[in-house]
Backbone as CSV, one residue per row, in Angstrom:
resi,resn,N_x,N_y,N_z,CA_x,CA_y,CA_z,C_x,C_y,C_z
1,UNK,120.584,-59.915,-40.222,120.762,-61.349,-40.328,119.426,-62.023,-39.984
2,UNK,118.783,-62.968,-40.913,117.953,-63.821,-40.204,117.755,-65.114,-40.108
3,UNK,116.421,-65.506,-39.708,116.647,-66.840,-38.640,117.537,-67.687,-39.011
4,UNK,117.396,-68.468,-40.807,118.352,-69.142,-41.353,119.816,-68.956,-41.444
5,UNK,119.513,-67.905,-41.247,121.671,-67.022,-40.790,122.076,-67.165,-39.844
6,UNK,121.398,-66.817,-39.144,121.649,-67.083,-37.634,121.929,-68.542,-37.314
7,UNK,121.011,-69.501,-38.352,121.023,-70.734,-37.749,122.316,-71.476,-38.113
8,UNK,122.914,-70.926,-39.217,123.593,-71.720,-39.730,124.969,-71.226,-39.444
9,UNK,125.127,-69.517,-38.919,126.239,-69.402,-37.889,126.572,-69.919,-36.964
10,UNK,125.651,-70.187,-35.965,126.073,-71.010,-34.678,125.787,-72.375,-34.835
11,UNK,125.781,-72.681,-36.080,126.144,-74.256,-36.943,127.606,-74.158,-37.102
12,UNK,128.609,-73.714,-37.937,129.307,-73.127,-37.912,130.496,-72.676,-36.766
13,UNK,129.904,-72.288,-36.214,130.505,-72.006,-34.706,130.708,-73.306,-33.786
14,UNK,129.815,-74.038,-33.737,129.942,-75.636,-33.408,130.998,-76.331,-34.206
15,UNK,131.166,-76.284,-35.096,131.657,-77.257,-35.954,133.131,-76.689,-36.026
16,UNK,133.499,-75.386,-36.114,134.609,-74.708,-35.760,135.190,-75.248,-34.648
17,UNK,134.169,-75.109,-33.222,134.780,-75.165,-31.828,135.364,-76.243,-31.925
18,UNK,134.568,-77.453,-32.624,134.794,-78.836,-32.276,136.308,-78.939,-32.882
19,UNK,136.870,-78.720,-34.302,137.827,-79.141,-34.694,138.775,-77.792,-34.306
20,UNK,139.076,-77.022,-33.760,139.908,-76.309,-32.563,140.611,-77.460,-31.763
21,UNK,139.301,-77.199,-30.853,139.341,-78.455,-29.609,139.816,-79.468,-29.931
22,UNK,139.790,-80.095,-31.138,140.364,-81.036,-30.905,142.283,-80.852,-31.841
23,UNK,142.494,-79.984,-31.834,143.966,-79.184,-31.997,144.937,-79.083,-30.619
24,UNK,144.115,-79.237,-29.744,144.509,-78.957,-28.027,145.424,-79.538,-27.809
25,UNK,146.641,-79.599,-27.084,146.970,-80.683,-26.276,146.338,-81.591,-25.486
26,UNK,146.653,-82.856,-25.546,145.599,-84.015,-24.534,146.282,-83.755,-23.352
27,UNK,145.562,-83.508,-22.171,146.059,-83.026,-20.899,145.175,-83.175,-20.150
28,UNK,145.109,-83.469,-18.859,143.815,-83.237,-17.763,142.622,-81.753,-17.941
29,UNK,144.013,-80.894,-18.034,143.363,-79.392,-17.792,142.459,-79.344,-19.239
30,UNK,143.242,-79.329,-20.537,142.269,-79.572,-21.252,141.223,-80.407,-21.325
31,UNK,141.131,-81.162,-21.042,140.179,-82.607,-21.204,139.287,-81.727,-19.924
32,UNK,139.127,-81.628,-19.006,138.062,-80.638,-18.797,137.427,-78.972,-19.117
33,UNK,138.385,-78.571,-19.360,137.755,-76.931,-20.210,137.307,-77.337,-21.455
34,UNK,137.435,-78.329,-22.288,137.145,-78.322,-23.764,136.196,-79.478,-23.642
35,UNK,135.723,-80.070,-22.255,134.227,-80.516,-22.287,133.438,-79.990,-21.715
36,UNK,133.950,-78.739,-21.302,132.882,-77.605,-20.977,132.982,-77.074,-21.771
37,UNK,133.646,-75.821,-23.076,133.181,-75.373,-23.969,132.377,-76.119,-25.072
38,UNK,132.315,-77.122,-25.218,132.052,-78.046,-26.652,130.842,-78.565,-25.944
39,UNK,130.457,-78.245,-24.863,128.874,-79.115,-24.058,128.003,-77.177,-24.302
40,UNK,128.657,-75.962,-23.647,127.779,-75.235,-23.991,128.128,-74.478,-25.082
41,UNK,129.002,-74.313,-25.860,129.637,-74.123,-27.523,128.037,-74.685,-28.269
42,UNK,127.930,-75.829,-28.507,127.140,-76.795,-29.227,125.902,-76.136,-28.793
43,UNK,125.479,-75.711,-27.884,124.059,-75.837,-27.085,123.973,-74.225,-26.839
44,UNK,124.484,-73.690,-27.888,124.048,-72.242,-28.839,123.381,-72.495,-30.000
45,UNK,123.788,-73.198,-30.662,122.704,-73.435,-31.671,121.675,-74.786,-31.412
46,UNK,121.782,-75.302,-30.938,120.712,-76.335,-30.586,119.698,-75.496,-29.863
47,UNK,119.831,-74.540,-28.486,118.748,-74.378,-28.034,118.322,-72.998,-28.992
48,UNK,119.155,-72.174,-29.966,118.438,-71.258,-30.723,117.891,-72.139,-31.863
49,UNK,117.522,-73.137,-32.027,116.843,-73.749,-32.889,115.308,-74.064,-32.581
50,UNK,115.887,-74.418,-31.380,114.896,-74.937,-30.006,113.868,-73.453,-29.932
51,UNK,114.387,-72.748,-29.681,113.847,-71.016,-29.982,112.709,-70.896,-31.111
52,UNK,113.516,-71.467,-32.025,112.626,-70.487,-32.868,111.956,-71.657,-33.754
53,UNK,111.148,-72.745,-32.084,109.970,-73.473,-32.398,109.568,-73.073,-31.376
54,UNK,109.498,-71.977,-30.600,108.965,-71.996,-29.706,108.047,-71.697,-29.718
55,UNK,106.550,-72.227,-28.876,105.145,-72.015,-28.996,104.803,-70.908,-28.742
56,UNK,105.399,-70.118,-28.365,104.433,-68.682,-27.539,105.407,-67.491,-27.489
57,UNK,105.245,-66.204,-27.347,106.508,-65.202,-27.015,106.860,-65.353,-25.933
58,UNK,106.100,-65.910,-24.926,106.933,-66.201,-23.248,107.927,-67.543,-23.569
59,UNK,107.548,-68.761,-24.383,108.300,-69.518,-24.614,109.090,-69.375,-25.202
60,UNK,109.614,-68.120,-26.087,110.612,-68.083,-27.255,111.863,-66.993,-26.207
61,UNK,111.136,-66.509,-25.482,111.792,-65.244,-24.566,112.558,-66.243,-23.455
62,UNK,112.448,-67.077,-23.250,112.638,-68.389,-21.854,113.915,-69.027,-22.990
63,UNK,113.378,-69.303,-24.050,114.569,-69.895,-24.791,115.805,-69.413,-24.943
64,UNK,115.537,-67.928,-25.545,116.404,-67.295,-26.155,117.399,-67.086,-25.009
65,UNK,116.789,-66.667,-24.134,117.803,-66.634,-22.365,118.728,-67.614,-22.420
66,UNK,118.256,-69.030,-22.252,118.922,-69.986,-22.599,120.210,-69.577,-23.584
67,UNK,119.717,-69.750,-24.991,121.237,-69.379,-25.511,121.861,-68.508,-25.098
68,UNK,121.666,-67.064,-24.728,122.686,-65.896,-24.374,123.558,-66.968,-23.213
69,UNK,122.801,-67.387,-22.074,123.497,-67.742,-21.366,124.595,-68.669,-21.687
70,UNK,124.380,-69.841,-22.662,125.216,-70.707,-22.988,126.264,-69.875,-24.119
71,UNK,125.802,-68.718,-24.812,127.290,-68.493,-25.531,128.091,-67.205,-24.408
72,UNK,127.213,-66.644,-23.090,128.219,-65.972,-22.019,129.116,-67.502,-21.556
73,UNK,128.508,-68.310,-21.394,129.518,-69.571,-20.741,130.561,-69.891,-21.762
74,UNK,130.609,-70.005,-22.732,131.275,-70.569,-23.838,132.323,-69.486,-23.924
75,UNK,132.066,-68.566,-24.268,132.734,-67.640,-23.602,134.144,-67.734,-22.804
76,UNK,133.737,-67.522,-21.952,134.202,-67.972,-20.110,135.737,-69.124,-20.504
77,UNK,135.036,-69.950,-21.018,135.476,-71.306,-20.895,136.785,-71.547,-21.943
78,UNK,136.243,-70.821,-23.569,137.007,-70.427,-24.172,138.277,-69.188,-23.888
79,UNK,138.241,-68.214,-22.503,139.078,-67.512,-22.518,139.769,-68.510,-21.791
80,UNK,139.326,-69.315,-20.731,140.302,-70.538,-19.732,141.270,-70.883,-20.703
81,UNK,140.953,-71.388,-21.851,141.895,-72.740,-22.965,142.816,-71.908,-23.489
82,UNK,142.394,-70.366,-23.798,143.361,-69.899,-24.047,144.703,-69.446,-22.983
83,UNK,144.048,-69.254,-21.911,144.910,-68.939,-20.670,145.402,-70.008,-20.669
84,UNK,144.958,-71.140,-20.514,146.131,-72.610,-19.966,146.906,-73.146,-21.376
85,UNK,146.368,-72.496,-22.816,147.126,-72.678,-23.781,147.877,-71.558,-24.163
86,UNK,148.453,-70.772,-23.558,148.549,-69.642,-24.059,150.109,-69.714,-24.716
87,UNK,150.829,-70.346,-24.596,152.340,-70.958,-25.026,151.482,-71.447,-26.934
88,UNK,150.928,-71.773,-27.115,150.240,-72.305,-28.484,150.220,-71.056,-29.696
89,UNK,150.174,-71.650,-30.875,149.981,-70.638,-31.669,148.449,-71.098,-32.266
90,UNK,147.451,-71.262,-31.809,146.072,-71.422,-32.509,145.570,-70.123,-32.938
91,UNK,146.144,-69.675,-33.617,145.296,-68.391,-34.256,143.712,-68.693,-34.347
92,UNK,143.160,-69.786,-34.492,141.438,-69.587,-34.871,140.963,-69.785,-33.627
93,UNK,141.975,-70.328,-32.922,141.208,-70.150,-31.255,140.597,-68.509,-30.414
94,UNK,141.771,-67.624,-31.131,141.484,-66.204,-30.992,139.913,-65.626,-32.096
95,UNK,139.962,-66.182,-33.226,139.035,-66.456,-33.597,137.734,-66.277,-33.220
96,UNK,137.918,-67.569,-32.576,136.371,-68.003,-31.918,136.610,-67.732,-30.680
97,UNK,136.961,-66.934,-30.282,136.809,-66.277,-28.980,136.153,-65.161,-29.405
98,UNK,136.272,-64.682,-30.636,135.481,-63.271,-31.220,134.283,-63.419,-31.380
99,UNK,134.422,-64.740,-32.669,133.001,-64.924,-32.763,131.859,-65.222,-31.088
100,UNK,132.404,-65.806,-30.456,131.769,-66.182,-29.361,131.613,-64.804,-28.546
101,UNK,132.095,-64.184,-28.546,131.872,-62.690,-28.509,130.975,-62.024,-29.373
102,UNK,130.999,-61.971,-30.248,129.686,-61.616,-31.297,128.379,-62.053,-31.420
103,UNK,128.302,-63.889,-30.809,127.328,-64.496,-30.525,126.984,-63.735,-29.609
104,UNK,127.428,-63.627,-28.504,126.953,-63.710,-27.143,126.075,-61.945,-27.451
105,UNK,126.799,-60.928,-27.854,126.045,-60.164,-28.331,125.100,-59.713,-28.806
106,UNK,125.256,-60.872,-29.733,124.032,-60.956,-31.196,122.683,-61.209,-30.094
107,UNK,122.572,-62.397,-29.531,121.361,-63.068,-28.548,121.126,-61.772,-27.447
108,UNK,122.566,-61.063,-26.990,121.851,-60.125,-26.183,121.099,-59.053,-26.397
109,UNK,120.793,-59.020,-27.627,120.030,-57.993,-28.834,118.659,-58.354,-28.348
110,UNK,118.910,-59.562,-29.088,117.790,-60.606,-29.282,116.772,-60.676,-28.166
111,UNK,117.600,-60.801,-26.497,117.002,-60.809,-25.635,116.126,-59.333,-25.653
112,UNK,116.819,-58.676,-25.597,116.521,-56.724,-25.280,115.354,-56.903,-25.874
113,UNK,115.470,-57.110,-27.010,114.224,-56.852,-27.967,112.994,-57.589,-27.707
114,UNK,113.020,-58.962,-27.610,112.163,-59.534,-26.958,111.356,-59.490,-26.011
115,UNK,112.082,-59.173,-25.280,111.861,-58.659,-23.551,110.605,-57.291,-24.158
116,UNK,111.276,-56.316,-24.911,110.649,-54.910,-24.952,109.388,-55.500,-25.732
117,UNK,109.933,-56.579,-26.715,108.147,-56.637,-26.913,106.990,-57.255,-26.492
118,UNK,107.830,-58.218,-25.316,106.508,-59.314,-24.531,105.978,-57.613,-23.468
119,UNK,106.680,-56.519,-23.267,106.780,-55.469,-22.094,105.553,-54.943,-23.025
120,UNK,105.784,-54.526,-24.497,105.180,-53.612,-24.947,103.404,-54.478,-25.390
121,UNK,103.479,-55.508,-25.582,101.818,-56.000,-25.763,100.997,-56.166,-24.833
122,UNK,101.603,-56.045,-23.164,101.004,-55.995,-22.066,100.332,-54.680,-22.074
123,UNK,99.984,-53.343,-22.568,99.756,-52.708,-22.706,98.661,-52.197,-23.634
């Protein structure tokens, strides 16, 4: 997959989360888990965009961290909605609990690799 694939998956993945989320019941409990997934949901592809302007391999390696971390949170947040929704039938909520699983993967590649090559030009 590249950059433009990538970019336009966790385009995708945003735009998914958002109209999920808003499938929810209106509730307290929701109204805070689904403004925590949809704050770091979104801010997977914003900061891998952010990435891959990044000026330098230490700056692109600092970024990319960034996203892993925000699609491990998204994550997180997305298994909550399903736990406090779990009476629901949202099949695409299971969904994007995968994909967000696959993200979070994909970037932890991303990191590995990165990492091995800012490791390997010091040399």
């Amino acid at each position: 997959m590249n950059k433009i694939e990538l970019e336009e998956r966790t385009l995708k993945f945003s735009k998914n989360l958002i109209s999920i989320i808003k499938l929810l019941p209106r509730n307290q409990i929701n109204y805070k888990l689904s403004g925590q997934a949809i704050g770091s949901g979104t801010s997977i592809g914003a900061n891998y965009r952010e990435a891959n302007a990044a000026e330098s391999k230490k700056d692109f390696k600092h970024k990319i961290n960034i996203v892993l971390k925000e699609a491990k949170e998204t994550k997180y947040w997305l298994e909550l909605i399903m736990h406090a929704n779990y009476n629901l039938d949202i099949n695409n909520l299971a969904d994007l609990f995968k994909e967000s699983d696959e993200l979070m993967r994909i970037f932890g590649k991303v990191v590995a690799t990165c990492t091995a090559n800012i490791e390997n030009d010091k040399y």
